[in-house]
N, C-alpha and C positions, 0 to 999 in steps of 0.2 A: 504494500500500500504506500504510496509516495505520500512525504510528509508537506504538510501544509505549508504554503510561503514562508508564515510568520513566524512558526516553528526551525524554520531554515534560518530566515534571517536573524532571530533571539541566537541559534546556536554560532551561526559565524559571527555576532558580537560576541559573544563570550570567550572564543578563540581568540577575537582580537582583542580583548582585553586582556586577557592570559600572555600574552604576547606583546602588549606594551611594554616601553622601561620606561623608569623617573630616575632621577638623581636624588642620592641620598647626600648630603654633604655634614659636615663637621668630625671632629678627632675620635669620638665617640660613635657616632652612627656610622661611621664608616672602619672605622677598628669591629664595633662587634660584625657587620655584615660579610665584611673580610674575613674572617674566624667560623663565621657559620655557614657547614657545609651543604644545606638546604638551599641557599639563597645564591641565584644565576647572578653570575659578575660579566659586566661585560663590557667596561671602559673606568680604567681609576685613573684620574689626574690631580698630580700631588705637585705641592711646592716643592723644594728640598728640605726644607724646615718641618713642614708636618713629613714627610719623608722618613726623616729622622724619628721624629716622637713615635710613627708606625710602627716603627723597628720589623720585627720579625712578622709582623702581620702581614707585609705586606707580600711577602711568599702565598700567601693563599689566594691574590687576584690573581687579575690579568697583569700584564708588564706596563707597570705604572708611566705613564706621560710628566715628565718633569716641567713645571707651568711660572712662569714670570708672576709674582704673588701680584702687581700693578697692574696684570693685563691673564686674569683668569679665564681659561678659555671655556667656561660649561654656562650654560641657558640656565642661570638660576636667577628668582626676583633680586631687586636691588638692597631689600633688608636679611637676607640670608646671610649669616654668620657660617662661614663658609671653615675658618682656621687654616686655609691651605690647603682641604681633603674634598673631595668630591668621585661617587663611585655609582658609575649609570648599573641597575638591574631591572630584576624582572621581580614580580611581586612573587611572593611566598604562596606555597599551594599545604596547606595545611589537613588537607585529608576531608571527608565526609562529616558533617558534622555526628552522625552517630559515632564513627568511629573514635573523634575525636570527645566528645561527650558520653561515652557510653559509663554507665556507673559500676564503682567497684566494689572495693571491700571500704574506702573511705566512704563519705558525703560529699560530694563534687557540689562546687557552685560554677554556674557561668552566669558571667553579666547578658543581657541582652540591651542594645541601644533602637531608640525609638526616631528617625531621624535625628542623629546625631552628627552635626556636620562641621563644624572648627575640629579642625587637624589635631588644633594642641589640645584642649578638651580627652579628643579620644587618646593621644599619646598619652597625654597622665592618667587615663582610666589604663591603657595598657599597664603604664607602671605598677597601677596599685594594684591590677588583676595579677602581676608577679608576685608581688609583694608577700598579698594574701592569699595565695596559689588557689587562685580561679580555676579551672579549665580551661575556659575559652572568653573572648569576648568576642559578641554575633553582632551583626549590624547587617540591614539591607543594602543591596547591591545599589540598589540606586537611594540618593537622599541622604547617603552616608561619609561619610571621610575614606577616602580611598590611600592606600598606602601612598606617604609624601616624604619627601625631605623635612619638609617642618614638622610632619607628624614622629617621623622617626628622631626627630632631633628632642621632641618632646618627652619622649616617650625612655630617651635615654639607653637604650640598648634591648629594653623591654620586645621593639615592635621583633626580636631576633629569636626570642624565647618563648614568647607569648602568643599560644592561638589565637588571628587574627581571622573568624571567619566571616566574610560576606556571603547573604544569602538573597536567592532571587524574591522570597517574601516573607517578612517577619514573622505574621501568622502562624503559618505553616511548619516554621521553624518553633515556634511555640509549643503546636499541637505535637510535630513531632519530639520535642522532648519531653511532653509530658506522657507521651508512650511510653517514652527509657525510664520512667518513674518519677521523673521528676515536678514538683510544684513549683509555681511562677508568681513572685509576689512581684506586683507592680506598686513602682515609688508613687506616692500621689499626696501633697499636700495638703489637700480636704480629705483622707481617707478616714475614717473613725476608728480604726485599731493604728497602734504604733507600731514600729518596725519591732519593738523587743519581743512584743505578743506572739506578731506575724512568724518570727523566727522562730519561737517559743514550739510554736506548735507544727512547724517543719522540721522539726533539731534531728528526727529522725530518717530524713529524705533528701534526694539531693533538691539543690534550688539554684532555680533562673531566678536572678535581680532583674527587672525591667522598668529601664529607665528612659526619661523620654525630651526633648531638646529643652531649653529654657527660655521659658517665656510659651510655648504650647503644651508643652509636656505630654503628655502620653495621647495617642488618637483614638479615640473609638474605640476601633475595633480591635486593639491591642491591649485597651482596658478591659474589657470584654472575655477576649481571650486568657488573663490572669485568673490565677485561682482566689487569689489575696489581693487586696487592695491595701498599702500600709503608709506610717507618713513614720518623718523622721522627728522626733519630739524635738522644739526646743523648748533650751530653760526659760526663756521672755514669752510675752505676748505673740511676740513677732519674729521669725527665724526664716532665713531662707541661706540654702546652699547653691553654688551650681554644683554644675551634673558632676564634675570631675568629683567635686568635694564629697559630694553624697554617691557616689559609686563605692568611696574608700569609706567611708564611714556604716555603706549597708554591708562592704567585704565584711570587714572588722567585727559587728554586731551577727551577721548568721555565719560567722566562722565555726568553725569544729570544735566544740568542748571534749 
């Protein structure tokens, strides 16, 4: 049976997004993505100066371009803190999300983001998902932060360690982890239980955090889809975090006792 146009063409974008490169730049995002053997290398140009500070990393690209630090030769914006390193690849293929969320002998969390779209935002959710050993952090393929320079420079070495997975529809990704067992509290400001309740009575399952951008926060049908609805207490009248801040503070609060 021949597949539908739109089917055709969903699938050759996905190839072609599989198949783009960015540039990762700075001493740090570009040292760990050098080191890690998952992540396609496919042009490093270096000062001699960050050269140097690479040291031995730099055996794990390609054969580094030596670059005049006054006259940088890579397409990156004009406020990119560069330090002399810059390393074109391909984005990270992290595996199926069942595979990569499937539960074990622990209590797995993974975050889920709800259009989440500032690069640095999600780099430091990356962070804190290491931190507090998430499993994965999920986000839609479209509407989301796509692997960047700024995200990885955010994120601090995190985006190298941390499952980063994009999915064709949050929902979906929802239901199917609530298959693998898992319950899904969604962050919500107005919710009428707290996060410590919500965790309270998960302690024994794994959990998806679902969080959603700042200033809309969660849609619909992504509240809907949550088994829990919870908020973050604070100690005033009046408390608000953004998303980064309350991703690390919902890890911390349903971490593993």
């Amino acid at each position: 049976m021949k597949k539908p146009t739109w089917v055709i063409d969903k699938e050759k974008a996905k190839r072609g997004e599989a198949r783009a490169s960015f540039w990762l730049f700075g001493l740090h995002a570009v040292r760990d993505a050098l080191l890690n053997p998952r992540r396609e290398k496919l042009r490093l140009v270096v000062t001699r100066n960050a050269a140097d500070r690479l040291g031995e990393a730099l055996s794990h690209g390609p054969e580094p371009e030596i670059a005049d630090p006054r006259k940088f030769p890579v397409p990156l914006d004009s406020g990119s803190v560069h330090q002399g390193a810059a390393l074109e690849v391909r984005a990270l293929d992290w595996g199926s999300l069942a595979d990569v969320c499937a539960p074990s002998a622990e209590t797995p969390r993974v975050v889920l983001l709800d259009r989440v779209s500032d690069p640095h935002n999600v780099g430091a959710i990356l962070r804190s998902a290491e931190v507090f050993g998430a499993r994965a952090v999920i986000a839609p393929a479209r509407h989301a932060a796509p692997e960047t320079g700024a995200l990885a420079k955010t994120a601090s070495g995190a985006l190298e360690r941390q499952p980063y997975l994009r999915v064709p529809n949050l929902a979906r990704a929802m239901e199917e982890l609530r298959g693998l067992g898992y319950g899904l509290i969604g962050l919500d400001g107005e919710a009428e239980t707290g996060l410590a309740d919500a965790a309270e009575e998960m302690s024994d399952r794994p959990v998806g955090l679902v969080l959603g951008a700042e200033g809309p926060g969660l849609r619909a049908l992504t509240k809907d889809t949550c088994d829990r609805l919870a908020r973050i207490e604070a100690a005033g009248a009046f408390g608000s975090l953004n998303v980064s801040n309350a991703a690390a503070v919902s890890l911390y609060a349903t971490r593993p006792r």
